[in-house]
VEXZA-460515 format. One line per 10 residues: their letters; for each residue x, z, y of N, C-alpha, C. Coordinates in Angstrom, 1 decimal, m for minus. Each point is the difference from the previous one (the first is absolute). Example, Ala and Ser with C-alpha at 12.3 -4.5 7.8 and 13.67 -1.06 7.14 Angstrom:
AS> 13.2/7.8/m5.7/m0.9/0.0/1.2/0.9/0.0/1.2; m0.4/m0.7/1.1/0.9/0.0/1.1/m0.8/0.8/1.1
end
This chain:
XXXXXXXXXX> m10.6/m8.5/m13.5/0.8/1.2/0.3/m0.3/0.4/1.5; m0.2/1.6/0.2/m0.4/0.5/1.1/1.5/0.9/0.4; 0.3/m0.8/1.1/1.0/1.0/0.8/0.0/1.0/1.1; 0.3/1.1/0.2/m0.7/0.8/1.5/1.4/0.2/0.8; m0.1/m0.1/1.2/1.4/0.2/0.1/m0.4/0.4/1.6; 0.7/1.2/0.5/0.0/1.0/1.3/1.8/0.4/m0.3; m0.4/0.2/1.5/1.7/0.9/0.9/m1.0/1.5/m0.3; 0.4/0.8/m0.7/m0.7/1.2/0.4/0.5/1.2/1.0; 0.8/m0.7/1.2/0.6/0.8/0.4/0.2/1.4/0.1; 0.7/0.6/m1.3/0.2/1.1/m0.3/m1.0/0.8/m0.2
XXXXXXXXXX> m1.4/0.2/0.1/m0.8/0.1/m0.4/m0.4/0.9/1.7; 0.0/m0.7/0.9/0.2/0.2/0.9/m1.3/m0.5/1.0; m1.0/m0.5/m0.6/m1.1/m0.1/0.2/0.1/m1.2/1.1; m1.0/m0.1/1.4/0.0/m1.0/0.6/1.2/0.2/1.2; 0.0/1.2/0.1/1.1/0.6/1.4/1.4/0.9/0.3; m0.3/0.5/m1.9/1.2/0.7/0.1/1.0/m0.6/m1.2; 1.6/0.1/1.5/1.2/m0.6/m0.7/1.1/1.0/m0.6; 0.6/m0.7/m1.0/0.9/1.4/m0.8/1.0/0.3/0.8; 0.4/0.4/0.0/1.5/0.3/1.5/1.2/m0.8/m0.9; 0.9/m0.1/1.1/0.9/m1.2/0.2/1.0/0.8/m0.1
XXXXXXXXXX> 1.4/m0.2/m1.2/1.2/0.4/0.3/0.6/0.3/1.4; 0.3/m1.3/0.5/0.3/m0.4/1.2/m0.4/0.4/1.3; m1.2/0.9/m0.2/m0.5/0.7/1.0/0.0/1.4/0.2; 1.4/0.4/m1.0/0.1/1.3/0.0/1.9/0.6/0.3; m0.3/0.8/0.5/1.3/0.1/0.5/0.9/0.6/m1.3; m0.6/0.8/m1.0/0.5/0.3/m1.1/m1.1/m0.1/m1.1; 1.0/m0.4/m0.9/m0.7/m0.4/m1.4/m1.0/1.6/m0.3; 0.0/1.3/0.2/m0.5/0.8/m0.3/m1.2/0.1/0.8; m0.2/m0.4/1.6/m1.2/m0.4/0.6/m1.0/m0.9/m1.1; 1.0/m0.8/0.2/m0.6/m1.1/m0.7/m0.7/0.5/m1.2
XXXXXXXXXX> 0.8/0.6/m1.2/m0.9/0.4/m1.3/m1.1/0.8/0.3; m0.3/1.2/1.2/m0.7/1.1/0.1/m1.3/m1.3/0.5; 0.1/m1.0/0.8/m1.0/m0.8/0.5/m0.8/m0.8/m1.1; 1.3/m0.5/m0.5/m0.7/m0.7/m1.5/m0.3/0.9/m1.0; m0.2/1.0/0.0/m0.7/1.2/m1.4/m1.2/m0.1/0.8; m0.3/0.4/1.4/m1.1/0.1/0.7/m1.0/m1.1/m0.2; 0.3/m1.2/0.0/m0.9/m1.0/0.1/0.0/m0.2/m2.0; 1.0/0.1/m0.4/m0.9/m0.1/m1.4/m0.7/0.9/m0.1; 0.2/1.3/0.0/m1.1/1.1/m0.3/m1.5/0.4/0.6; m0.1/m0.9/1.0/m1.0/0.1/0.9/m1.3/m1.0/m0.6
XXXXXXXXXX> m0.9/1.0/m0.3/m1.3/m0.3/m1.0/m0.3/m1.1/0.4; 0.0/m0.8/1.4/m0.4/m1.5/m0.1/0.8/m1.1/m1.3; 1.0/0.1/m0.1/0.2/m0.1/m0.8/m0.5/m0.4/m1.3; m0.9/1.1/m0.5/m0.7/m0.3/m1.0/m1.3/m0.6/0.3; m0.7/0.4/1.0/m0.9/m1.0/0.4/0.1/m1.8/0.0; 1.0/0.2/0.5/0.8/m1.8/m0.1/m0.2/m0.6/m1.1; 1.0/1.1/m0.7/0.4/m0.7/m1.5/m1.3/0.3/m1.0; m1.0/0.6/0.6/m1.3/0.3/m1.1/m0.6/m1.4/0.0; m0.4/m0.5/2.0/m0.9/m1.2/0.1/0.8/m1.1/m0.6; 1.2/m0.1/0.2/0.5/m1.2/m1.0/0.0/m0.2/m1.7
XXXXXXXXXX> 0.3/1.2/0.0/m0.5/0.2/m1.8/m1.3/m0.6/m0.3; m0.9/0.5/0.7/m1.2/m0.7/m0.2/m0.3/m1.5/0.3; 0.7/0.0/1.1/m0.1/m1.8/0.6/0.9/m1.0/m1.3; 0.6/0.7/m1.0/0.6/m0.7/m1.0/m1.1/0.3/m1.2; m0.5/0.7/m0.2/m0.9/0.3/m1.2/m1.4/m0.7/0.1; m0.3/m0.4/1.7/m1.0/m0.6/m0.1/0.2/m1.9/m0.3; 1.3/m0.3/0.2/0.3/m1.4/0.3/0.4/m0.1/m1.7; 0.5/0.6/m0.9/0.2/0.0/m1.0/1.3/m1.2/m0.6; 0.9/m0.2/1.1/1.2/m0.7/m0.2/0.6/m0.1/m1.1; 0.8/m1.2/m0.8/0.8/0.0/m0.6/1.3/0.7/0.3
XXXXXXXXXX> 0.3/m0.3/1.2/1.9/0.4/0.8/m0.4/0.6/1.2; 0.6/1.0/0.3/m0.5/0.7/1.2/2.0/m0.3/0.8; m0.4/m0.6/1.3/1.8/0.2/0.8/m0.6/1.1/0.9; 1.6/0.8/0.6/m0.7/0.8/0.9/1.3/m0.2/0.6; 0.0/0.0/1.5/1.5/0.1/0.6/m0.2/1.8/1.0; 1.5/0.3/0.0/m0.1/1.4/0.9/m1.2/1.1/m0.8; 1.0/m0.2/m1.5/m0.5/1.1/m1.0/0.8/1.4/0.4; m0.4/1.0/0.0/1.0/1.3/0.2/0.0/0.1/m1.7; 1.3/m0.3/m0.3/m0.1/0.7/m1.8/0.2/1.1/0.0; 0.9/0.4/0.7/m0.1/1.6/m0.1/m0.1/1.1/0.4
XXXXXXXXXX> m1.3/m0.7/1.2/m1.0/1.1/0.3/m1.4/0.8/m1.0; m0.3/0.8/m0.1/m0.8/0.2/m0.5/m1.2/m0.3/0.1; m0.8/m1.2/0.6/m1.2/m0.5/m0.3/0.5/m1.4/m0.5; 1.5/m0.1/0.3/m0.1/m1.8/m0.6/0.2/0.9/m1.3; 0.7/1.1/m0.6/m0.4/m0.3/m1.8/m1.1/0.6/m0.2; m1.1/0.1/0.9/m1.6/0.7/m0.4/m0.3/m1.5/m0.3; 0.1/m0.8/0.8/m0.4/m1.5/m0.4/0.1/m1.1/m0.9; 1.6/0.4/m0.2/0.5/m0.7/m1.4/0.0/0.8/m1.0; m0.6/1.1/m0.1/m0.7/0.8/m1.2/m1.1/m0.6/m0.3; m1.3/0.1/1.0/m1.0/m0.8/0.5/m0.3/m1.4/m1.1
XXXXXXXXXX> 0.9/m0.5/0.5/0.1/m1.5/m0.7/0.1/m0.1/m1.5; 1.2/1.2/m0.3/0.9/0.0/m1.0/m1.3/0.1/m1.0; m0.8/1.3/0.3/m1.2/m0.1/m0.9/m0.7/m1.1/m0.3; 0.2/m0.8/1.3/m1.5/m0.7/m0.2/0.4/m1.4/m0.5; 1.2/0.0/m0.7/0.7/m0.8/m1.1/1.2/m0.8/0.8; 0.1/0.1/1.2/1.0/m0.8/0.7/1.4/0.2/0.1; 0.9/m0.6/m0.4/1.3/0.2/m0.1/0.6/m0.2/1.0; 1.2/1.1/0.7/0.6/m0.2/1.3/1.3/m1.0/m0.4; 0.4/m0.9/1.1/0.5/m1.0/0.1/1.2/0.1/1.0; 0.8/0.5/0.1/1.2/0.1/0.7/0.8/m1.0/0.9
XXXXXXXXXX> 0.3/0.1/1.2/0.9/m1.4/0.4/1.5/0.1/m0.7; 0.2/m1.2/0.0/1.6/m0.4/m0.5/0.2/0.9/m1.6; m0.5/m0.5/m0.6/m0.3/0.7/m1.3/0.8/1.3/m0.3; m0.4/0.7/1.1/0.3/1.5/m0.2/m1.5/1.0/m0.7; 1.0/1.5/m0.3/m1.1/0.5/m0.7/m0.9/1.4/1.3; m0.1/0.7/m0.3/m0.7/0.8/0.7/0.8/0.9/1.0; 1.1/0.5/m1.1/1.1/1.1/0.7/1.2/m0.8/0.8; m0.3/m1.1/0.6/1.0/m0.8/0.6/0.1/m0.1/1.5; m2.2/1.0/0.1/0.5/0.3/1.9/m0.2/1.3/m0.2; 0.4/0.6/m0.4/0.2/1.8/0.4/0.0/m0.1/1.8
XXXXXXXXXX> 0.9/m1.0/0.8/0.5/m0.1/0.8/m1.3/m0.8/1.2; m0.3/m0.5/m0.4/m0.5/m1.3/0.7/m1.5/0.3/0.6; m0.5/m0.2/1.1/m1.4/0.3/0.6/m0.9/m0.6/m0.1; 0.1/m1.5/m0.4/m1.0/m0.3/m0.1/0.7/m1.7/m0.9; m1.0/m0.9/m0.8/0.3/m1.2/m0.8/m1.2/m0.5/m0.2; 0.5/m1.4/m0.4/m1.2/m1.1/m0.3/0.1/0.1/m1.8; m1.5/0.7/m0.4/m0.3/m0.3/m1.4/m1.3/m0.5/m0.5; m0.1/m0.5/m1.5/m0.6/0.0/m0.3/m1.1/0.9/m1.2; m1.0/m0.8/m0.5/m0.9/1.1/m0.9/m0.5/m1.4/m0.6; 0.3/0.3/m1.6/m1.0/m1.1/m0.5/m0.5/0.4/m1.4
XXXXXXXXXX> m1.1/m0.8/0.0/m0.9/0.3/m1.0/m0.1/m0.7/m1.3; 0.7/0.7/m0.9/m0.3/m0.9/m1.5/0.7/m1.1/0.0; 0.9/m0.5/0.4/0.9/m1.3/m0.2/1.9/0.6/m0.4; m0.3/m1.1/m0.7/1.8/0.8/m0.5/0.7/m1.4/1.5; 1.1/1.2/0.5/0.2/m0.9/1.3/1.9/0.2/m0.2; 0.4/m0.8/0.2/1.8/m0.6/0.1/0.1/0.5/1.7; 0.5/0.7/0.5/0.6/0.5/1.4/1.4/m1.1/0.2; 0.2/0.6/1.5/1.0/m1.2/0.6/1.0/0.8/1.3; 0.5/m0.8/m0.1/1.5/1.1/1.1/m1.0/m0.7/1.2; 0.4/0.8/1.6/m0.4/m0.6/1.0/1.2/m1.2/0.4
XXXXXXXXXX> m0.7/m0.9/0.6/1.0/m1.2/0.5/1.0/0.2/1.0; m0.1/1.4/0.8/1.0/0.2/1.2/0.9/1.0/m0.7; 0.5/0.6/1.4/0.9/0.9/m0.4/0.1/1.6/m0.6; 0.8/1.0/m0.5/m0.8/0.9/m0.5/m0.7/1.0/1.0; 0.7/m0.2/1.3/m0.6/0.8/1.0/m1.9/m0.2/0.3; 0.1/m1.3/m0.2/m1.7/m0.3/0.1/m0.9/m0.3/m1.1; 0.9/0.4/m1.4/m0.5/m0.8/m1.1/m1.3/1.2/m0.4; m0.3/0.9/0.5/m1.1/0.8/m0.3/m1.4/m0.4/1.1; 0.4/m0.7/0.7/m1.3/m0.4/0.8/m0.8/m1.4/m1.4; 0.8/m0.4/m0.4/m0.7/m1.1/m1.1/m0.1/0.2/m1.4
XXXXXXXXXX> m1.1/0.1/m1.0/m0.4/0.0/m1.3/m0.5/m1.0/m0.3; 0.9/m0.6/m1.5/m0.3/m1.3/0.1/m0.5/0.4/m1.8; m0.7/m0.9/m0.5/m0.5/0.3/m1.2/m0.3/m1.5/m0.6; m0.2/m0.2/m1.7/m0.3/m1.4/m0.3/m1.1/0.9/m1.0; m1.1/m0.9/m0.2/m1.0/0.2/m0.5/m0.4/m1.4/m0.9; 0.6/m0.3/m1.5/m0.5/m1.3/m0.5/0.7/m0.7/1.0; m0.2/m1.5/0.1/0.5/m0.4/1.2/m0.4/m0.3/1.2; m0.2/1.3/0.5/m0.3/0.1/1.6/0.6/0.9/0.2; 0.9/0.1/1.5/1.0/0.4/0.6/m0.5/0.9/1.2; m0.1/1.3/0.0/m0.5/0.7/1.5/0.7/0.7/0.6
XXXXXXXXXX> 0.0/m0.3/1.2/1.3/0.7/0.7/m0.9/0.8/1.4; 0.3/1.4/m0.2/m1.1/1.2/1.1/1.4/0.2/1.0; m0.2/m0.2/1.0/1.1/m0.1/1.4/m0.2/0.8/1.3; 1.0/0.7/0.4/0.2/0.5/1.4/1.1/m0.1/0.9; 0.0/m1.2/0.8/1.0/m0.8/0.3/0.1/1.3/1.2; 1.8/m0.1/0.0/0.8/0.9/1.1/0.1/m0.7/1.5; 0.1/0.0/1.3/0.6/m0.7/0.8/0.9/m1.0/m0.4; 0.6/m0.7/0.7/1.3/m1.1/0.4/m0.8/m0.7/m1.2; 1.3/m1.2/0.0/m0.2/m1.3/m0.9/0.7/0.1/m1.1; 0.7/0.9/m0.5/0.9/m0.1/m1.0/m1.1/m0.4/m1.4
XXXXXXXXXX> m1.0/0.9/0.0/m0.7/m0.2/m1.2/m0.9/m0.9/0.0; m0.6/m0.3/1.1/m0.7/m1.0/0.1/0.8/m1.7/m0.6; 1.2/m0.1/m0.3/0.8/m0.9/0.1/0.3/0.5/m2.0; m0.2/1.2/m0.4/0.1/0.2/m1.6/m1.0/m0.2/m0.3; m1.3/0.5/0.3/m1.6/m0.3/m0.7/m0.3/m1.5/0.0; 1.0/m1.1/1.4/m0.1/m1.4/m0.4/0.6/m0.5/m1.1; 0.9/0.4/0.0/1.2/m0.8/m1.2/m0.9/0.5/m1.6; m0.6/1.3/0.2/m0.7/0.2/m1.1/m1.2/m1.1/0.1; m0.7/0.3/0.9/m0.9/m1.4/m0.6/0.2/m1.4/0.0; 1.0/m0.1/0.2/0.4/m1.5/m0.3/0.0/0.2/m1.3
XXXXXXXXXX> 0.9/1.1/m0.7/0.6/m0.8/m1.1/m1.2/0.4/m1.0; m1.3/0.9/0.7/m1.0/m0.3/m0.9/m1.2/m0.5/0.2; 0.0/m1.3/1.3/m1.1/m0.1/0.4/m0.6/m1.0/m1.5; 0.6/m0.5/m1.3/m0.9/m0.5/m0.8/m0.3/0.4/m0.9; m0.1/2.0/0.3/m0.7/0.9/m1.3/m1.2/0.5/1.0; m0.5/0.8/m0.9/m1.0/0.4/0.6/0.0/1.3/0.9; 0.2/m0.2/1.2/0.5/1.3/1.0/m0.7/0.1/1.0; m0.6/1.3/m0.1/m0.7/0.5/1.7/1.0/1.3/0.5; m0.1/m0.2/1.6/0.9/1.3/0.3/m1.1/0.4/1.5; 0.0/1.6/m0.5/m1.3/0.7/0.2/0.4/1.1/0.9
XXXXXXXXXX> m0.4/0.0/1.3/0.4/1.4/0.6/0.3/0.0/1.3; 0.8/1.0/0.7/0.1/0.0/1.4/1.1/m0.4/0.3; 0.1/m1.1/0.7/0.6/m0.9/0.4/1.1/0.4/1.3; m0.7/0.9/0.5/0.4/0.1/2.0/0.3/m1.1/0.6; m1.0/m0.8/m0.3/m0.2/m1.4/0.8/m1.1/m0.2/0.6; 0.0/0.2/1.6/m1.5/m0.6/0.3/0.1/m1.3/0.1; m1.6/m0.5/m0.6/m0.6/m1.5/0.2/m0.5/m0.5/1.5; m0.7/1.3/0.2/m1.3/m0.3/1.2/0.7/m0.4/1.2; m0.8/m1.5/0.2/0.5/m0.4/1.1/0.5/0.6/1.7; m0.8/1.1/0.1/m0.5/0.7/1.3/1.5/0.5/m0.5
XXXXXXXXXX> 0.4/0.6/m1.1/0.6/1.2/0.5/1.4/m0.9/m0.1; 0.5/m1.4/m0.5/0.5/m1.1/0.2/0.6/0.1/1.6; m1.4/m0.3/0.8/0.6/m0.3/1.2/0.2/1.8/0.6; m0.3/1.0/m0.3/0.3/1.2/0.7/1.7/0.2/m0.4; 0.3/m0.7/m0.6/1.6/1.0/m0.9/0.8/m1.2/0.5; 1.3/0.1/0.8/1.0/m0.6/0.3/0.7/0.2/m0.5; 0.7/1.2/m1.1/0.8/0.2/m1.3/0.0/m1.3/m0.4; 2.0/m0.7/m0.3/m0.1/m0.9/m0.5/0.2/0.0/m1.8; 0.0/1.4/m0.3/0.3/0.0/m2.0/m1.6/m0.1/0.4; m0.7/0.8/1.0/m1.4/m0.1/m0.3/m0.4/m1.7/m0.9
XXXXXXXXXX> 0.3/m0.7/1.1/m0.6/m1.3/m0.4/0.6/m0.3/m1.0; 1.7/0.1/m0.5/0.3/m0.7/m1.0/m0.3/0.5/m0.8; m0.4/1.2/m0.3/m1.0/0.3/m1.5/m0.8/m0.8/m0.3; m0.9/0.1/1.4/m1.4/m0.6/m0.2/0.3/m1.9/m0.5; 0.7/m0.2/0.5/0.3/m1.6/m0.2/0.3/m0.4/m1.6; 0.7/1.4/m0.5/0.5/0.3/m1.1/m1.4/m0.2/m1.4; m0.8/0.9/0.7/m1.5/0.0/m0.5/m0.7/m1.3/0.3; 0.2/m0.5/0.9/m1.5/m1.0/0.1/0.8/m1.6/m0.2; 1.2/0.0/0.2/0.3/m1.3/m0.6/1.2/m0.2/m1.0; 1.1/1.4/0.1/0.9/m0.7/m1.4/m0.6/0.1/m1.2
XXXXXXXXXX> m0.8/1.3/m0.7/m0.4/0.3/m0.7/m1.2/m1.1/m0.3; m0.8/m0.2/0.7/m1.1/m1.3/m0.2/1.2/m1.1/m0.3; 1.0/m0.4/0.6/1.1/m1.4/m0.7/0.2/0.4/m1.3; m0.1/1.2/m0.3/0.6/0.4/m1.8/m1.5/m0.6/m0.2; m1.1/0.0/0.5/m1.2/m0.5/m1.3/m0.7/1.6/0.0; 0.3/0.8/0.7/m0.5/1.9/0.0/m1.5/m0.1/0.8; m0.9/0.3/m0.4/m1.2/0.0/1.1/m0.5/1.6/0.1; m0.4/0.2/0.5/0.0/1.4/1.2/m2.0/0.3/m0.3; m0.2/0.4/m1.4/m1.8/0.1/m0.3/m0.6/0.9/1.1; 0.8/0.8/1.3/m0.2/1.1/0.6/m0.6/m1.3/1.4
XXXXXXXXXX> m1.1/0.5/0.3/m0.3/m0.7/1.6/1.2/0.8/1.3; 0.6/m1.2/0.2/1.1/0.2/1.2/m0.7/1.1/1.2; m1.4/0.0/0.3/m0.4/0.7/1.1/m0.5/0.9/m0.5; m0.3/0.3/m1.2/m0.3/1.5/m0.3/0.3/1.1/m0.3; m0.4/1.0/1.2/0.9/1.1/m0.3/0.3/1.0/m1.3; 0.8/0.7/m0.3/0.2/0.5/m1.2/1.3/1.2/0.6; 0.4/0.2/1.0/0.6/0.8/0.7/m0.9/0.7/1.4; m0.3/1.1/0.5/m0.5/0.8/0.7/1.0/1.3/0.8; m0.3/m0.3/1.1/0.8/1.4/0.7/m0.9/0.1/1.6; 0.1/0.6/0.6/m0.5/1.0/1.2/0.7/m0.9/1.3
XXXXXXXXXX> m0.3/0.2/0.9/1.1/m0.7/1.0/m0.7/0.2/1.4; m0.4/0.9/0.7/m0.7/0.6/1.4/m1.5/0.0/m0.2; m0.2/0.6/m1.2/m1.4/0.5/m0.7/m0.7/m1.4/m0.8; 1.1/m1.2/0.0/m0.8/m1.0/m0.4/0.3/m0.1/m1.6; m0.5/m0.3/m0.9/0.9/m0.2/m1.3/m0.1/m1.2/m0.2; 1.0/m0.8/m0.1/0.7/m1.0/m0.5/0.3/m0.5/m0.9; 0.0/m1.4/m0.4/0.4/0.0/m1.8/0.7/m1.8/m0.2; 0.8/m0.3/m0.7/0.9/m0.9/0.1/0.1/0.0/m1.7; 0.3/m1.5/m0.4/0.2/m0.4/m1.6/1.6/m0.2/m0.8; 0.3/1.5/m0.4/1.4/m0.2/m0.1/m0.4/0.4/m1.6
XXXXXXXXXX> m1.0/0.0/m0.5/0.3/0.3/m1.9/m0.6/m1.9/m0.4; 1.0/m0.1/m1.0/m0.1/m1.6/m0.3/m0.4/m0.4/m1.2; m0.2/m0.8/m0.3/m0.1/m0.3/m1.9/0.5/m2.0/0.0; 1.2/0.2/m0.6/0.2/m1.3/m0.2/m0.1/m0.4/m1.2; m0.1/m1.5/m0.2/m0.2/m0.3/m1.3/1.1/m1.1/m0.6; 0.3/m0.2/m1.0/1.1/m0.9/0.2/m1.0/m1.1/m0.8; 0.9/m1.2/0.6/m0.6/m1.8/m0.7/m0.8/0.0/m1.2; 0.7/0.8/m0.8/0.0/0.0/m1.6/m1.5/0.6/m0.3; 0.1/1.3/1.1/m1.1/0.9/m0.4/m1.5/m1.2/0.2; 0.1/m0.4/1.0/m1.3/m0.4/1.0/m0.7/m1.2/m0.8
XXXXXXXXXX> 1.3/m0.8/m0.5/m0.3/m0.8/m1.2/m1.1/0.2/m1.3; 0.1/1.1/m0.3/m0.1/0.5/m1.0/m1.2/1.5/0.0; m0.3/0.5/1.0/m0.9/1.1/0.3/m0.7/m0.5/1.1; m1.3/0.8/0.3/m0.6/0.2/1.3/0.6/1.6/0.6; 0.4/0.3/0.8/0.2/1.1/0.3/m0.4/0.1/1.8; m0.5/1.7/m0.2/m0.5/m0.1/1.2/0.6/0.8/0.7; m0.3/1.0/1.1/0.4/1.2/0.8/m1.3/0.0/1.0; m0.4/1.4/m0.6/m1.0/0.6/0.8/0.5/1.5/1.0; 0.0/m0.1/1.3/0.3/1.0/1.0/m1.0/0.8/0.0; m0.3/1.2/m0.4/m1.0/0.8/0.4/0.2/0.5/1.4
XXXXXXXXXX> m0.5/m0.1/0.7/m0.5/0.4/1.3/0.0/1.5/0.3; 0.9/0.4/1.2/m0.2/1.3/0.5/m1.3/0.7/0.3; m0.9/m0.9/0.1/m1.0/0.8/0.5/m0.9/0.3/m2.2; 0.4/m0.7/m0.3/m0.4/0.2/m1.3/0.7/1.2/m0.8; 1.7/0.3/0.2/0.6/0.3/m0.9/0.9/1.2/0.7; 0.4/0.9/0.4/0.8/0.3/0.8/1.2/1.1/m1.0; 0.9/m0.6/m0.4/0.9/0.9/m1.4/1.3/0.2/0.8; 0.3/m0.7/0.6/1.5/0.1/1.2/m0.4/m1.0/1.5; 1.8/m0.3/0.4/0.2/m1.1/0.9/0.0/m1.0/m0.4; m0.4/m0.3/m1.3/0.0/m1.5/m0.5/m1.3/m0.4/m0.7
XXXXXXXXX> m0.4/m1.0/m0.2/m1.5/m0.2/m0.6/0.5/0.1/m1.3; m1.0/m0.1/m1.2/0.2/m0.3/m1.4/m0.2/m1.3/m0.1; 1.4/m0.8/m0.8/m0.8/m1.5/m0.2/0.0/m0.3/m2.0; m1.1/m0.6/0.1/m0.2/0.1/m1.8/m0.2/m1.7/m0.1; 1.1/m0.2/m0.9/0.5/m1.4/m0.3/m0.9/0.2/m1.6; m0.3/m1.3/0.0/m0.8/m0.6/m1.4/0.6/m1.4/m0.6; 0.6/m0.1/m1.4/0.9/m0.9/m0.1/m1.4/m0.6/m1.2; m0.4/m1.1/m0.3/m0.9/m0.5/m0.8/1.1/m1.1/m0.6; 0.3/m0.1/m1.4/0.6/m1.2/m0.3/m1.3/m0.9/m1.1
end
């Protein structure tokens, strides 16, 4: 099984970000800024090169986190798919008309498998950052973890009680690994995330197929660009037992679809 899995951030290319509720003094600013950035033809440029960076990789499950559903190039895309036999995949076993509201979500796309869907493990406020799906018995969970620790502390209790099925959890984490940027950050949720990642989750038996120093995040920062490993793929006991599975980072200078690389996971049983 071939998995592809990108943050597409809003289809927002390498530089541009969707505007922020919270950075508007009224919700009507705010909507006239966000019509602007969806309707602005990069846009379709974005969402064209990714269309194709999925047609060339030829995936079983496509995750995507920081989907715009209901902008109009995220349903030019999930049309896109829809042709090309791939079924959309909703978080928290909702159906289509359930974010009229909502800016952006973690979904999936899969090809040809009859698939059992799953509620997210947190709360309902965050339960659209995660799509969790069962396939036969393998268990996939596409993730876009929020700040603080609350969920970080629900996605464990979830893999406890499945680290002896077969579970990988796939996606952007907002956890850096990289040592350097370790000692740059005196945030202490900073570290307790990261501690969260590199040693509770390893005590569950979870291994981390993503290289801790490789980047998979990119941004700008006094003309220099930057890049830090906050998209993860873990695997549970059960899985590793029983599969070879890999995670391949494609490289910025290779791939350039957003602020995040593409990583394409290969599950061989």
């Amino acid at each position: 099984m071939k998995i592809f899995d990108l943050n597409v951030n809003n289809f927002g290319g390498i530089h541009d970000k969707k505007p922020q509720i919270n950075d508007f003094s009224s919700p009507w600013e705010y909507k006239a800024e966000r019509d602007t950035f969806q309707k602005d033809p990069q846009r379709v440029v974005a969402m064209e090169a990714i269309a194709c960076a999925i047609e060339k990789e030829k995936p079983d499950v496509v995750i995507l986190q920081e989907f715009d559903v209901n902008g109009p190039t995220g349903k030019k895309l999930a049309q896109r798919l829809y042709e090309s036999s791939y079924c959309p995949i909703y978080p928290h076993k909702e159906e289509e008309d359930a974010f009229e509201k909502t800016p952006s979500i973690t979904i999936m796309f899969v090809k040809n498998f009859a698939v059992d869907r799953y509620f997210s493990p947190g709360s309902e406020r965050k339960a659209w950052k995660w799509c969790g799906i069962g396939i036969d018995d393998l268990l996939i969970s596409g993730v876009h973890f929020p700040a603080g620790k609350e969920y970080l502390y629900d996605v464990e209790r979830y893999a406890k009680k499945h680290k002896n099925e077969k579970l990988i959890i796939i996606g952007d984490f907002n956890i850096a690994t990289n040592e350097w940027r370790a000692r740059q950050v005196k945030d202490h949720e900073f570290h307790e995330r990261r501690q969260w990642l590199l040693e509770t989750m390893p005590g569950l038996g979870y291994f981390d197929a993503v290289d801790g120093e490789e980047p998979t995040y990119f941004w700008t920062e006094k003309g220099e660009v930057k890049g830090t490993t906050i998209d993860h793929v873990l695997i549970s006991p059960a899985l590793q037992e029983k599969a070879t599975v890999t995670a391949r980072v494609i490289s910025r200078a290779e791939l350039e679809l957003s602020d995040h690389a593409v990583i394409i996971v290969s599950i061989e049983e």
